[in-house]
C-alpha positions in Angstrom: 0.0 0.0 0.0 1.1 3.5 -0.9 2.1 5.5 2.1 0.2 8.9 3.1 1.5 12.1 1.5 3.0 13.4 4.3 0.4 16.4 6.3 0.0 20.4 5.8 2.3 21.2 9.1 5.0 18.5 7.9 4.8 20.3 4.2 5.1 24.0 5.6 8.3 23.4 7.8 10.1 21.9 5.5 9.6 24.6 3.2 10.3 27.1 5.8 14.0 25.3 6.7 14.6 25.8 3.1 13.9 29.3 2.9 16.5 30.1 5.6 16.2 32.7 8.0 12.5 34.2 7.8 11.9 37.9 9.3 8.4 38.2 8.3 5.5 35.9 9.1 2.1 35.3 7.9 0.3 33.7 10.6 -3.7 32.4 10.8 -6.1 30.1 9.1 -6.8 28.9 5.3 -8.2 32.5 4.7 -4.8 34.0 5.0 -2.8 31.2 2.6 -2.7 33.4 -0.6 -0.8 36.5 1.0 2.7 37.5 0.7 4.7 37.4 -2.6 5.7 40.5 -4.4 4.6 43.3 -2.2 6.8 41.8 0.6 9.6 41.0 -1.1 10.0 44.1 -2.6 10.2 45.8 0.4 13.0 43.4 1.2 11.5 41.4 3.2 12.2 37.9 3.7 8.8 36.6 4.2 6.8 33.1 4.8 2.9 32.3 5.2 2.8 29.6 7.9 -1.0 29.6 8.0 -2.7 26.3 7.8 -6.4 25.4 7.2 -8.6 25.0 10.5 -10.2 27.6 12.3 -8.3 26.8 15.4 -6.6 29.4 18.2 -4.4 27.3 19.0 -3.3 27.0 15.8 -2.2 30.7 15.3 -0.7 30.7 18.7 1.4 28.0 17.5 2.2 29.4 14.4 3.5 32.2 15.9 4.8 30.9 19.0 6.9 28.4 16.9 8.4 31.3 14.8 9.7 33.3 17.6 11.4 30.2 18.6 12.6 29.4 15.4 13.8 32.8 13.6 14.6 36.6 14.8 10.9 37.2 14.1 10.6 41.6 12.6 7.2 41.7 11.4 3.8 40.0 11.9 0.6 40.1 9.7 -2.2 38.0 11.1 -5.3 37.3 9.8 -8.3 36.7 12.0 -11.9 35.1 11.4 -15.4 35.8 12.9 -15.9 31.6 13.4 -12.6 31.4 15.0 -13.6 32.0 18.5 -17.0 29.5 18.5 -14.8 26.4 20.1 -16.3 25.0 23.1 -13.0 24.7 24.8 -9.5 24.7 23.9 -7.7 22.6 21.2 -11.4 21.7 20.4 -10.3 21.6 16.7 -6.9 21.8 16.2 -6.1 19.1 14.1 -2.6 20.3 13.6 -1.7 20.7 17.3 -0.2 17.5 17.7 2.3 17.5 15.1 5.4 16.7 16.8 7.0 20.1 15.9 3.9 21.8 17.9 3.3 19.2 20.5 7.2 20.4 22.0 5.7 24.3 22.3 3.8 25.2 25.3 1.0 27.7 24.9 0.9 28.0 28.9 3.1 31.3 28.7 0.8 33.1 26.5 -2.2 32.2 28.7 -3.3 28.9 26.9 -4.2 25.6 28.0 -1.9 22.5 28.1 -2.6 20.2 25.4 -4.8 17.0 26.3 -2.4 14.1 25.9 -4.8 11.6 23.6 -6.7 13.5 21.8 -9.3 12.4 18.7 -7.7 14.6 16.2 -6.3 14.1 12.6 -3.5 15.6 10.0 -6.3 16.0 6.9 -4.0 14.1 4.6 -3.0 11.0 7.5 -4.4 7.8 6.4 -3.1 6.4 9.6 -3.7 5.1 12.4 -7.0 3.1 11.1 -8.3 5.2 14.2 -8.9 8.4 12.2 -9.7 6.4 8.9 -13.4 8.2 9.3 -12.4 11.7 9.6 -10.0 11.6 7.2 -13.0 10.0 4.8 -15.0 12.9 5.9 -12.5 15.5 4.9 -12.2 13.9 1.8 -15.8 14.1 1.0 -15.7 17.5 1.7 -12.8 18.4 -0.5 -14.3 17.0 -2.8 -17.7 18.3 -2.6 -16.2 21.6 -2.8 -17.1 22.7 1.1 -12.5 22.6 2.1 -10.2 22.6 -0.5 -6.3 20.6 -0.6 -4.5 23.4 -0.7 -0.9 21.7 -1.6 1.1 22.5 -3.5 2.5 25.1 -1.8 5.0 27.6 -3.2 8.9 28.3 -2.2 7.3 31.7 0.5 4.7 28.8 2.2 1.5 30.2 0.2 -1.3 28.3 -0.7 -1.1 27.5 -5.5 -4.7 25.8 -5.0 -3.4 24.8 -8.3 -7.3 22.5 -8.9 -9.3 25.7 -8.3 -6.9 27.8 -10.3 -7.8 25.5 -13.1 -11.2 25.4 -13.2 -11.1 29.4 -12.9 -9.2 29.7 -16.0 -11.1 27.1 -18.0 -14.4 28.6 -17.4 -15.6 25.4 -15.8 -15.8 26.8 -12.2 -19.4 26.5 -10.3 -19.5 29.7 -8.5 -22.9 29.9 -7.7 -22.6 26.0 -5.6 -19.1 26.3 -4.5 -20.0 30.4 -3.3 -23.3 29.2 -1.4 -22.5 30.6 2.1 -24.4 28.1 3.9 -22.2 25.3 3.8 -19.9 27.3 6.3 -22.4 27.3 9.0 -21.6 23.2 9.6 -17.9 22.8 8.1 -14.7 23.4 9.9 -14.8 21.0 12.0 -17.4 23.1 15.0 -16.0 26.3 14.5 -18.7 28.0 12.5 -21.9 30.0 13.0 -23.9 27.1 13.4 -22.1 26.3 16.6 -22.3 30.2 18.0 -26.2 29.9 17.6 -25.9 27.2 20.6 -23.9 28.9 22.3 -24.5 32.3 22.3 -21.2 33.5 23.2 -17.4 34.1 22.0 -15.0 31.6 23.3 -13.2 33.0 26.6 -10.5 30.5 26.1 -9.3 32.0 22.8 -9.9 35.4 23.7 -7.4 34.9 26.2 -4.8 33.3 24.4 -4.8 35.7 21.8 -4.7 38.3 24.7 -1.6 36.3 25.9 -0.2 36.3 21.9 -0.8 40.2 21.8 1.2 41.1 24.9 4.1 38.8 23.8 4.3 40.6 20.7 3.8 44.5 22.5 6.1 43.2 24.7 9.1 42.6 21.9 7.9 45.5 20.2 7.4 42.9 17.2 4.8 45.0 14.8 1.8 43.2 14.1 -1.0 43.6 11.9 -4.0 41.7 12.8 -6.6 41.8 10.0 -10.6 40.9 9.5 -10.5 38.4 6.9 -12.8 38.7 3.8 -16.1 36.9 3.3 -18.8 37.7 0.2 -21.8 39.6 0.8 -23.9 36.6 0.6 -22.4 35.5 3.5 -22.2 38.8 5.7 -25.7 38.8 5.1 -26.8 35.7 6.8 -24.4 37.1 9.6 -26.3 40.4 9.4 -29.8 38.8 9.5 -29.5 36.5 12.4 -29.9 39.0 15.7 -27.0 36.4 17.8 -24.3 36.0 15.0 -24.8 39.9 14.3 -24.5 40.7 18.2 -21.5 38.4 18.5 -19.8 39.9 15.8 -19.8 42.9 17.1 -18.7 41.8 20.1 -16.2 39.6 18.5 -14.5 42.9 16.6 -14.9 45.0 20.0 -12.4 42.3 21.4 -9.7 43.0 18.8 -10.3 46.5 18.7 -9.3 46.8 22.5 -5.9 44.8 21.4 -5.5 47.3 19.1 -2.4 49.2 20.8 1.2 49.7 21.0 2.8 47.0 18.2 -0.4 45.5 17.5 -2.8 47.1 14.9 -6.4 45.8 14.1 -7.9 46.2 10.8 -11.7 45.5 10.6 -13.2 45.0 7.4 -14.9 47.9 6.8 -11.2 49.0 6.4 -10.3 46.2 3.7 -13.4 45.3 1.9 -12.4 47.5 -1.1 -9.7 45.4 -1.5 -11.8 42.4 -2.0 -13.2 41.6 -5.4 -16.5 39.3 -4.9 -15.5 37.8 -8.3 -12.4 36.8 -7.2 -13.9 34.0 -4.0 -14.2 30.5 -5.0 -16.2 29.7 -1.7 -17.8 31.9 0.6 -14.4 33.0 1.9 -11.6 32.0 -0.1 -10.2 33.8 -2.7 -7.5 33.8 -6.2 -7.2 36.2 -8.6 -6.0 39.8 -8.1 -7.5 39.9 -4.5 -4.8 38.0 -2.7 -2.0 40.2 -4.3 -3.8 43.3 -3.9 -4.7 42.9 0.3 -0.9 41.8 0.3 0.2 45.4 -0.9 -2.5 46.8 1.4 -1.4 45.1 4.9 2.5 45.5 3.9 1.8 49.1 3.4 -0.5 48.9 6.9 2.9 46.8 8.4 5.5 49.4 7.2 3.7 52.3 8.5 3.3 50.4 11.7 6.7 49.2 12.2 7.8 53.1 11.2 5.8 54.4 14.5 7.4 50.9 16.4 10.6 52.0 16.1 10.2 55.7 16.8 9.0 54.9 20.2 12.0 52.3 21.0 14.3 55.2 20.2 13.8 56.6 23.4 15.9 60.1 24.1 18.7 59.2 26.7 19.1 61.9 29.7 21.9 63.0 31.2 22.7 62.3 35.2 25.1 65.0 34.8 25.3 68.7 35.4 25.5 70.7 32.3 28.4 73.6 33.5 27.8 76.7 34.6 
């Protein structure tokens, strides 16, 4: 039998011990796969997107927790989602988390939880154990029903070539109006969705903290940080907007960031992106190719270099003389 191709996280470091040493990091979920490229490396930056798919916390806490580690860390842009605080407690879908590369970090300094030892998680593209044969089916349906997408390949800088979609988008043969219907995203992803906020009614206090914990870190190094609201179409904003919980929670959910928003760290809602957005360029409800990715790339590196400007202004902090001046 053939073995399994190896999973996303094994993938992604590799690449990123290849590329040498990495300044610039693209941290969050499958929304935030496509960005980097040109506009960073023009501003000679030496860049990698080590977001993976899942709409996991704990996932961009050890993303980032593992670059600091790993590499003299300059410049942060993190993408955020709406769905990615509706986990019922922590590590309740982080599939990647167990990786051995991430099971050595410890999310305890930034305020997380420790990890449960046997958990009933998979890598999407693990085969084995027979244990998580049914997830792994399950994923696969989905892929390819057109609800998650296989990312790989993955270019040299760690993003995302969805090389299948690409295809179809060039030959004409893509079904927008199925593959764009916003209300397959209120059951995917593993319970981190709307769906799952309806039952519960609140934002996850777990991941607010950890992301609390990620934040001060990052104040605390004086690391610049952009955290950004990532893109959904307007089909799907409207469900949002016409469901009185998942409109109130969103709101609450943005009020969160918003009061991280300070020092090194820089929140950017979507009412201050959305013109970067093309709705003809998302092959789901929040996915996108085309001229988007490239174009929110220029926008947040532009955002990250006026940030990092007013960062290092403030570490440049007049010295004062214990001297007398003479008389």
């Amino acid at each position: 039998m053939r073995p399994p191709p190896p999973g996303e996280v094994s993938i992604k470091l590799k690449l990123l011990a290849q590329r040498g040493p990495v300044d610039t990091f693209v941290i969050g979920e499958s929304r935030s796969l496509r960005l980097g490229g040109e506009p960073f490396s023009r501003r000679g930056w030496r860049h990698f997107n080590l977001a993976l798919s899942g709409l996991s916390p704990e996932h961009s806490a050890l993303q980032l927790v593992y670059a600091l580690e790993h590499h003299k860390v300059r410049r942060v842009i993190m993408g955020v989602s709406f769905e990615n605080m509706a986990q019922t407690a922590s590590f309740a879908s982080s599939q990647h988390s167990w990786h051995p590369a991430f099971a050595a970090l410890s999310l305890e300094p930034y305020g997380g939880a420790v990890a449960p030892a046997n958990p009933d998680v998979w890598e999407p593209h693990d085969l084995l154990p027979v244990g998580r044969a049914a997830s792994t089916a399950r994923y696969y349906l989905l892929v390819l029903s057109g609800v998650a997408y296989a990312p790989r390949p993955f270019l040299n800088d760690g993003r995302a070539a969805y090389v299948r979609i690409q295809q179809q988008f060039d030959s004409a043969t893509f079904d927008s109006v199925r593959n764009r219907d916003p209300k397959k995203y209120f059951r995917c992803c593993r319970g981190n969705n709307p769906e799952r906020y309806l039952q519960q009614r609140v934002i996850s206090k777990d991941a607010q903290h950890l992301y609390s914990g990620l934040f001060r870190a990052l104040r605390r190094s004086k690391i610049p940080c952009i955290v950004f609201e990532t893109g959904r179409t307007h089909q799907f904003q409207k469900l949002i907007d016409e469901e009185p919980v998942l409109s109130r929670l969103q709101k609450e959910w943005r009020s969160f960031y918003r009061s991280e928003s300070r020092g090194s760290v820089k929140f950017l809602p979507i009412e201050h992106l959305g013109r970067w957005y093309d709705q003809n360029d998302f092959f789901d409800a929040v996915h996108t190719l085309g001229e988007t990715p490239r174009r929110l790339s220029e926008k947040l590196a532009t955002e990250l270099e006026t940030l990092e400007a007013t960062v290092s202004s403030q570490k440049k902090e007049p010295t004062v003389s214990s001297q007398k001046e003479p008389i």
